[in-house]
C-alpha positions, 0 to 999 in steps of 0.5 A: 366573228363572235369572241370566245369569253374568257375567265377574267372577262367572265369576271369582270362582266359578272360584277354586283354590289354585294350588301349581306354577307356570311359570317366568315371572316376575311383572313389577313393573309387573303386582304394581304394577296388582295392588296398586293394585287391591287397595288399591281393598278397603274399608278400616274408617275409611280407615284402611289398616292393612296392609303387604305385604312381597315376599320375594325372597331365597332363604334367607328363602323357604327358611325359611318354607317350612320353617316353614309346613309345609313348603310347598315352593310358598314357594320356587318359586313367581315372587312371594310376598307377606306380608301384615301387619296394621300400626298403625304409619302410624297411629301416626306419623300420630297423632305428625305431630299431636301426638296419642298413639295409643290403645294394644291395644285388641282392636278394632284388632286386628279392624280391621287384621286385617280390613283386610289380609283384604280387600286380599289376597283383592283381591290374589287376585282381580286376579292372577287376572283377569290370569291367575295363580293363587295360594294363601294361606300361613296356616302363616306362623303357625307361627312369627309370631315367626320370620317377624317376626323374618326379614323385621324386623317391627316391633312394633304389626304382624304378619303374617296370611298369605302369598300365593304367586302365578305363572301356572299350572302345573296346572290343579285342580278348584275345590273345592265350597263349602257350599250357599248354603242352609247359610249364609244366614239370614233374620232370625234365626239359624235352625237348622231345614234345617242337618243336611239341608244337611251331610249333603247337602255331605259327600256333594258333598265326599265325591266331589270328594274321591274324583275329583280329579286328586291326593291321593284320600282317602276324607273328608267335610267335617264329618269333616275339620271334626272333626279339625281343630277337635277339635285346639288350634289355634296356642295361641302366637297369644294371647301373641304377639299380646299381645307385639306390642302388640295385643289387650291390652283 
């Protein structure tokens, strides 16, 4: 029986990476409603373990934008937002009650790690239902240290990603997912269906590839996979990740 489509699954079906955007700017009051909503994400043991920083000076922006990429979107866009993955309430939460805050265990990691993934894709969600649209900046890792070091993180946090986000100026194709098929497995890890399913997906991202609006390209998503996974991705992660006191044991 076919399922009748609703306006939240609409939603969520209808995502694209937003990169131009109008010159109307984001109000405070729409990021505070955003931002209530997102807080609304579950959360491992309550525990909250993020902040996210707004970035409005010009030169700071200027700079990440050189840093991830460039992504020149960073400084255009109305609003960008970094997401930091942050033990430091929870410290001071353990010191209000004369307690010392276990220290760079990898399982902290995961969680605050976790925790800022779910507020920011509510984060995404909400400004898109109001009517934005946005794009993750991952290249902020580029440089984690820089970045901290410009927005004055502090230790026992740092940041996952950024988040540009306006109301759009062009409106792209949503990119295909993998097959349901290729994901889901029933009781076991099951391997049976999985050459059929990716031959299937490249030929699908094969033609999206060679039909969308800008930067036509002649690429299937496991010869895009190979290229990417075949390459040492971001190798300063572990020693910086290490320095900012996480994922020590």
């Amino acid at each position: 029986m076919a399922i009748r489509m609703n306006p939240t699954i609409e939603l969520l079906k209808s995502h694209r990476s937003i990169r131009k955007f109008k010159d109307t700017p984001v109000g405070d009051q729409t990021l505070k409603t955003i931002l209530e909503a997102a807080q609304c994400a579950a959360t491992s043991n309550h525990v909250q373990a993020y902040t996210v920083i707004r970035v409005n000076d010009e030169k700071i922006r200027r700079e990440i934008a050189r840093l991830s990429g460039p992504q020149t979107w960073v400084e255009q866009a109305p609003l960008f937002l970094v997401f930091c993955a942050d033990l430091n309430r929870l410290e001071k939460a353990c010191s209000r009650h004369t307690k010392k805050m276990a220290q760079g265990f990898a399982e902290q990691f995961v969680v605050a790690t976790v925790d800022t993934a779910l507020l920011a894709q509510n984060t995404m969600i909400a400004a898109e239902s109001l009517g934005l649209g946005g794009v993750y900046i991952g290249g902020i890792r580029n440089d984690p240290q820089k970045v901290c070091d410009l927005l004055q993180i502090p230790e026992k946090a740092y940041p996952v990603f950024g988040m540009c986000l306006g109301y759009p100026d062009h409106d792209p194709p949503v990119k295909p997912r993998l097959p349901v098929e290729a994901i889901l497995k029933t009781d076991r890890y099951d391997r049976e269906n999985e050459n059929s399913c990716l031959q299937a997906y490249d030929r699908v991202t094969n033609t999206y590839y060679q039909t969308r609006d800008s930067n036509l390209k002649d690429q299937t998503w496991t010869g895009q996979m190979a290229e990417f996974m075949s390459k040492k991705i971001r190798p300063h992660m572990k020693s910086f990740l290490k320095n900012r006191g996480f994922f020590i044991r």
